[in-house]
Backbone as a printed PyTorch tensor [residue, N CA C, xyz], in Angstrom:
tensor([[[ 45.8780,  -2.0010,   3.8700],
         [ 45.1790,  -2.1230,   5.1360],
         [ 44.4240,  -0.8440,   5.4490]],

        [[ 44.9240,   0.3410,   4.8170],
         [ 44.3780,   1.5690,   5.8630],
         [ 43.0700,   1.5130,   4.4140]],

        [[ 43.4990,   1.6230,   3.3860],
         [ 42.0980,   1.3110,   2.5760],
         [ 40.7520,   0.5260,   2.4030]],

        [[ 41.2480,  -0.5670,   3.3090],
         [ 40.1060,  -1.6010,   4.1350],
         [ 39.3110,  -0.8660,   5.1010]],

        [[ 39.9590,   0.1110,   6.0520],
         [ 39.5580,   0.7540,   6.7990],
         [ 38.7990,   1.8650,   6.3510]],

        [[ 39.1880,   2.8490,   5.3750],
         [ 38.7800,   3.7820,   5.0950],
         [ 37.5260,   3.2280,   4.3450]],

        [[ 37.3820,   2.0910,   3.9780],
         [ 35.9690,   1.6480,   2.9150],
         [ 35.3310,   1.0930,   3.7030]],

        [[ 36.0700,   0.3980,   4.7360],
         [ 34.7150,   0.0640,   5.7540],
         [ 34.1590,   1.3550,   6.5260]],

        [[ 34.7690,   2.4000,   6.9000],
         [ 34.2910,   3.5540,   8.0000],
         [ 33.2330,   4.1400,   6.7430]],

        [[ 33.8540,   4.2840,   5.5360],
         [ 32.4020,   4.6220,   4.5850],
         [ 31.1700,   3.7470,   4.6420]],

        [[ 31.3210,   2.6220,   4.2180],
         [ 30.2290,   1.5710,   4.4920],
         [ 29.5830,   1.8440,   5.9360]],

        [[ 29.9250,   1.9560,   7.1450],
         [ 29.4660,   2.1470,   8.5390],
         [ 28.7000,   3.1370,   8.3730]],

        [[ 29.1790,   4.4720,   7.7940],
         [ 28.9260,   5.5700,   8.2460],
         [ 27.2080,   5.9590,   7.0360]],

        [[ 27.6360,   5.1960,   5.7740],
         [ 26.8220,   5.4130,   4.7530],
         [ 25.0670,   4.2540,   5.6700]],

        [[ 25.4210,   3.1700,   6.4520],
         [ 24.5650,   2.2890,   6.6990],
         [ 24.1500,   2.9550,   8.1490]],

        [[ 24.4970,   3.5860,   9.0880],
         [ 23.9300,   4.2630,   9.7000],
         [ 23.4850,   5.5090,   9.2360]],

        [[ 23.7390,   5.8800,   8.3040],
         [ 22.8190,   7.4300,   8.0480],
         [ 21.5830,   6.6510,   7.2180]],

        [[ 21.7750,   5.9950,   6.6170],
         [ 20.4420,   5.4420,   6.0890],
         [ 19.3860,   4.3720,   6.9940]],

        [[ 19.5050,   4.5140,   8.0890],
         [ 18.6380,   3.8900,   9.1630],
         [ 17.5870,   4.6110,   9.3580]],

        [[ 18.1120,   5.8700,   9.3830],
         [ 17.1820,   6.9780,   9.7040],
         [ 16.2530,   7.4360,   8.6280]],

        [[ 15.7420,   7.1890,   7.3800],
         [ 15.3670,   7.5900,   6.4160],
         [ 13.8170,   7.2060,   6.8380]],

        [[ 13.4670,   6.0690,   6.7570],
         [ 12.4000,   5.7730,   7.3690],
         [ 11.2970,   5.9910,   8.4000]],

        [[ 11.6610,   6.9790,   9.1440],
         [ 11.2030,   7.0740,  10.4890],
         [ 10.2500,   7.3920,  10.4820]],

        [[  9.8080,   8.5800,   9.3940],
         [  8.3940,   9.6150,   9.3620],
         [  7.8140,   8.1920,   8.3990]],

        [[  6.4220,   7.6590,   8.6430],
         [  5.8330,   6.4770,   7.7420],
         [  4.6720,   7.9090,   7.1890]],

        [[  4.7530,   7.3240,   5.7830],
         [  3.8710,   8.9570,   5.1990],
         [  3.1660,   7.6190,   4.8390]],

        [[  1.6580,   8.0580,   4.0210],
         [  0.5900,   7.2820,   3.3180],
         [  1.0910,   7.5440,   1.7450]],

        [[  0.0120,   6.9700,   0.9360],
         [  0.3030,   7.2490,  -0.7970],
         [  0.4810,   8.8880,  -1.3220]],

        [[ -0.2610,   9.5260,  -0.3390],
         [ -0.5580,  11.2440,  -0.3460],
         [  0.3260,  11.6070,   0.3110]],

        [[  1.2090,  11.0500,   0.4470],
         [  2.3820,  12.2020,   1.7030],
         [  2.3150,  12.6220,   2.6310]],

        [[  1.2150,  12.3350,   3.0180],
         [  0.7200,  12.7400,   4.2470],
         [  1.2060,  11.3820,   5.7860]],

        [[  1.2290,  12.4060,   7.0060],
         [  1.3480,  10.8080,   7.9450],
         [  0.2690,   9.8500,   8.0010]],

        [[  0.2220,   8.6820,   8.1870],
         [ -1.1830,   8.3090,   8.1370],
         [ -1.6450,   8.4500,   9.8610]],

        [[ -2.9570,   8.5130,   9.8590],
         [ -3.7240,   8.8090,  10.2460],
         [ -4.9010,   7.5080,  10.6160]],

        [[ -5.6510,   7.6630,  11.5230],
         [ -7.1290,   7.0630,  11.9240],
         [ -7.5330,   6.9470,  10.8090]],

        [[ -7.9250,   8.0560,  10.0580],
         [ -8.6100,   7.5440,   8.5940],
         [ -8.2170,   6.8520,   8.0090]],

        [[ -7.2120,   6.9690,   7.2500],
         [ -6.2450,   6.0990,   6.8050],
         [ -6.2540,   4.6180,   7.3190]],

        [[ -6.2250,   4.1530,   8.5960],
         [ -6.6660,   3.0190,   8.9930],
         [ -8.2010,   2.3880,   8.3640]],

        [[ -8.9760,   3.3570,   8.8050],
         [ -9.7620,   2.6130,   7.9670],
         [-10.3010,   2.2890,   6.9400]],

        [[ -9.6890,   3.2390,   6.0300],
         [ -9.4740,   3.0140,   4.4670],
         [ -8.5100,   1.9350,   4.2540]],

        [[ -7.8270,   1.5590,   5.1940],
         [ -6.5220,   0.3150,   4.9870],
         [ -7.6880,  -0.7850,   5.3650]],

        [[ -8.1610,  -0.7650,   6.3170],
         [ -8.9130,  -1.9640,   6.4210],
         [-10.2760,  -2.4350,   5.7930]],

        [[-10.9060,  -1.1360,   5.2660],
         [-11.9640,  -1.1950,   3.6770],
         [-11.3760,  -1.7620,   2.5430]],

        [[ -9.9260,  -1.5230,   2.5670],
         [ -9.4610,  -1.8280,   1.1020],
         [ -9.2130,  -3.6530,   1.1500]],

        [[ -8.8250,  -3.9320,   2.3570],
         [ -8.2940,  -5.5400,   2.7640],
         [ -9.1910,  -5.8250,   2.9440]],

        [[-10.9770,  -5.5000,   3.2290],
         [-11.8020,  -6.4000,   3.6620],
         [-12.1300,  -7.0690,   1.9130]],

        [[-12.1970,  -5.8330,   1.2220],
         [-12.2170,  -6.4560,  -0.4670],
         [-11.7460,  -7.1900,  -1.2330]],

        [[-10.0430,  -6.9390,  -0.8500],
         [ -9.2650,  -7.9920,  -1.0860],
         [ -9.2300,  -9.3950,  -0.5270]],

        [[ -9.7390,  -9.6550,   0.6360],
         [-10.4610, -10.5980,   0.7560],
         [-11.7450, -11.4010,   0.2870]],

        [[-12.8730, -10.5400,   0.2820],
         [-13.7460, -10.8160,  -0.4710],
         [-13.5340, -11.4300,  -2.0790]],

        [[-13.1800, -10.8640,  -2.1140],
         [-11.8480, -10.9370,  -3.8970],
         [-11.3960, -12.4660,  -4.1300]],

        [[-10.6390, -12.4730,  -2.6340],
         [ -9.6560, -14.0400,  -2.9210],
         [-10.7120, -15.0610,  -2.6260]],

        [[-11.8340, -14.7370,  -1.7070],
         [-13.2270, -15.8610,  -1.5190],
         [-13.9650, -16.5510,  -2.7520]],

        [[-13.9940, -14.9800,  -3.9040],
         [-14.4940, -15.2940,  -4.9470],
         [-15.8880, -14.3820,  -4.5990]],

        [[-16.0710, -13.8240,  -3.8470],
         [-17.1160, -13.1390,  -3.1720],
         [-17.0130, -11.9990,  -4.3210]],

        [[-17.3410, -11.7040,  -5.7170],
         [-16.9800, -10.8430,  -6.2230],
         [-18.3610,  -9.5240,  -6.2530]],

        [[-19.3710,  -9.9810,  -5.7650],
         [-20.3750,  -8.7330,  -5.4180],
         [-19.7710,  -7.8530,  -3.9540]],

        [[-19.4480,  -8.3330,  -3.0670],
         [-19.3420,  -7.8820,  -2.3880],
         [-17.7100,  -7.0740,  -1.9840]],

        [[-16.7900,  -8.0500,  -2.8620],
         [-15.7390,  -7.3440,  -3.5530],
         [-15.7340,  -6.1010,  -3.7990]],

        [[-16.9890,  -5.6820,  -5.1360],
         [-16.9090,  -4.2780,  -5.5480],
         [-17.8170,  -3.1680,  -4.5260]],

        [[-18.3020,  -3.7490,  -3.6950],
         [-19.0410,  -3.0390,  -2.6600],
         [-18.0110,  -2.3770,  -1.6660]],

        [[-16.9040,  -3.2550,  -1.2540],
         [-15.9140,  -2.7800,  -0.6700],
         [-14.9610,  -2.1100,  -1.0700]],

        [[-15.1760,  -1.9030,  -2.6320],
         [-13.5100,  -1.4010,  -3.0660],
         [-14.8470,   0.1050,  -3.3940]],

        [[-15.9470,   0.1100,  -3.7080],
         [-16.5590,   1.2360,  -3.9730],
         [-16.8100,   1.5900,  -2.6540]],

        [[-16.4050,   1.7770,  -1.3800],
         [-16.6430,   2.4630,  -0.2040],
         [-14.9990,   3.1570,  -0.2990]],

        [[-14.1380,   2.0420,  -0.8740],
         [-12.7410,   2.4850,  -0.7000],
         [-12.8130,   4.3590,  -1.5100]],

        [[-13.5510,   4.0900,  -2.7130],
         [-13.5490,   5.1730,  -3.3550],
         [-14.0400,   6.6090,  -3.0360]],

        [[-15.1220,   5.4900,  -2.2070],
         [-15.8730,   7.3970,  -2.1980],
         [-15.0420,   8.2610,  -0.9420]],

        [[-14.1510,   7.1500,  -0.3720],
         [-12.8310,   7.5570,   0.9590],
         [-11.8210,   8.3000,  -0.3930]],

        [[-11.7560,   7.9410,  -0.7710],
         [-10.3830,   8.1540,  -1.4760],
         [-10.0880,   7.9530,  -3.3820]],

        [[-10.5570,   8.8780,  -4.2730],
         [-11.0050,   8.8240,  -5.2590],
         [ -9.0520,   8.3550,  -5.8550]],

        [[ -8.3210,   8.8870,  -5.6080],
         [ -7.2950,   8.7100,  -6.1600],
         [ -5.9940,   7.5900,  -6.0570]],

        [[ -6.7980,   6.1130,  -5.4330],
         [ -5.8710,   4.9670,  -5.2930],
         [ -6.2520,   4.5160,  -6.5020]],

        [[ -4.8730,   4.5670,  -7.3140],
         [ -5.1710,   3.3050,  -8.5310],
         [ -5.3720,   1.9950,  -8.2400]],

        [[ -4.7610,   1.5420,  -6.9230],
         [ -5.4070,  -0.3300,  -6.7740],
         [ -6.7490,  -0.4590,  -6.6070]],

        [[ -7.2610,   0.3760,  -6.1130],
         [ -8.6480,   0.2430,  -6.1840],
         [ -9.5110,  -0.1940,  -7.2860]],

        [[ -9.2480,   1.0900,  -8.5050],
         [ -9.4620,   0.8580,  -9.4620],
         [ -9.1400,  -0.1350, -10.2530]],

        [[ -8.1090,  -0.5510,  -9.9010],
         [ -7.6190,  -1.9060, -11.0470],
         [ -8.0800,  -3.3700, -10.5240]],

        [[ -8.3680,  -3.0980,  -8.5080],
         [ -8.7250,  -4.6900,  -8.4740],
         [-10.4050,  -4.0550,  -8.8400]],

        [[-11.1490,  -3.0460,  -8.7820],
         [-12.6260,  -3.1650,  -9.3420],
         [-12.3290,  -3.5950, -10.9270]],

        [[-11.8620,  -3.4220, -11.7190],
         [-11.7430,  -3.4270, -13.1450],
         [-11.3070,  -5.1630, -13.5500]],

        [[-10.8140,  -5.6050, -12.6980],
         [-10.5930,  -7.2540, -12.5540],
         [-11.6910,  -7.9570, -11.8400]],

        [[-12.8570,  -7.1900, -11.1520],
         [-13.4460,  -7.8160, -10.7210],
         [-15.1320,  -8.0050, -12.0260]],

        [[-14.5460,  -6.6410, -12.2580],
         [-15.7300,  -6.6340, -12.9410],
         [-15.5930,  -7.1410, -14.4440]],

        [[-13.8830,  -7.3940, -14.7280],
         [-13.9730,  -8.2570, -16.0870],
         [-14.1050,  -9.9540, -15.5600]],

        [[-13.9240, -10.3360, -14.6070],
         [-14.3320, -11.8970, -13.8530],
         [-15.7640, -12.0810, -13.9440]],

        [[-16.5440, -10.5770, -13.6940],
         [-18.0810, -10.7670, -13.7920],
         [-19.0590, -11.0240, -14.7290]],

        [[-18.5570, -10.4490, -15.8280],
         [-18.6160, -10.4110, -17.0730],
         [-18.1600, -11.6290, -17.9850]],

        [[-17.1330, -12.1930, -17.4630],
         [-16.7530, -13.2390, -17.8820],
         [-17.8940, -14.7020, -17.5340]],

        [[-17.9780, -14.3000, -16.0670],
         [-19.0810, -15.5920, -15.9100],
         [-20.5820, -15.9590, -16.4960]]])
């Protein structure tokens, strides 16, 4: 019985200290995000939309604004590199 106890007060104690881990929301750069950051979040989703339309010119128009914001997101690069092997393909 007291070992039920002692593994649950660990479990309690281990699940409230890890609540707190989360609190600071950083971006891909470590950094907090920011206004900018917003709208590099919402440049990157207007593409990904464009993307799922099939809109694939205007796709890479949006993921190349994403870039010149932010040279170092690999999704960027990989949904342009899918867009532009779809283009090529047609």
């Amino acid at each position: 019985m007291v070992k039920n106890q002692i593994i649950g007060l660990i479990f309690l104690v281990l699940l409230l200290s890890s609540c707190g881990i989360n609190k600071n929301r950083t971006s891909a750069l470590g950094d907090k995000i920011s206004k900018v950051d917003y709208a590099y979040i919402d440049q990157f989703h207007e593409g990904l939309r464009f993307k799922q339309r099939g809109e694939v010119d205007n796709a890479i128009l949006a993921f190349n604004k994403c870039i010149e914001s932010n040279k170092s997101d690999d999704a960027v690069y990989f949904a342009l590199s899918e867009l532009y092997t779809q283009k090529r393909r047609s």
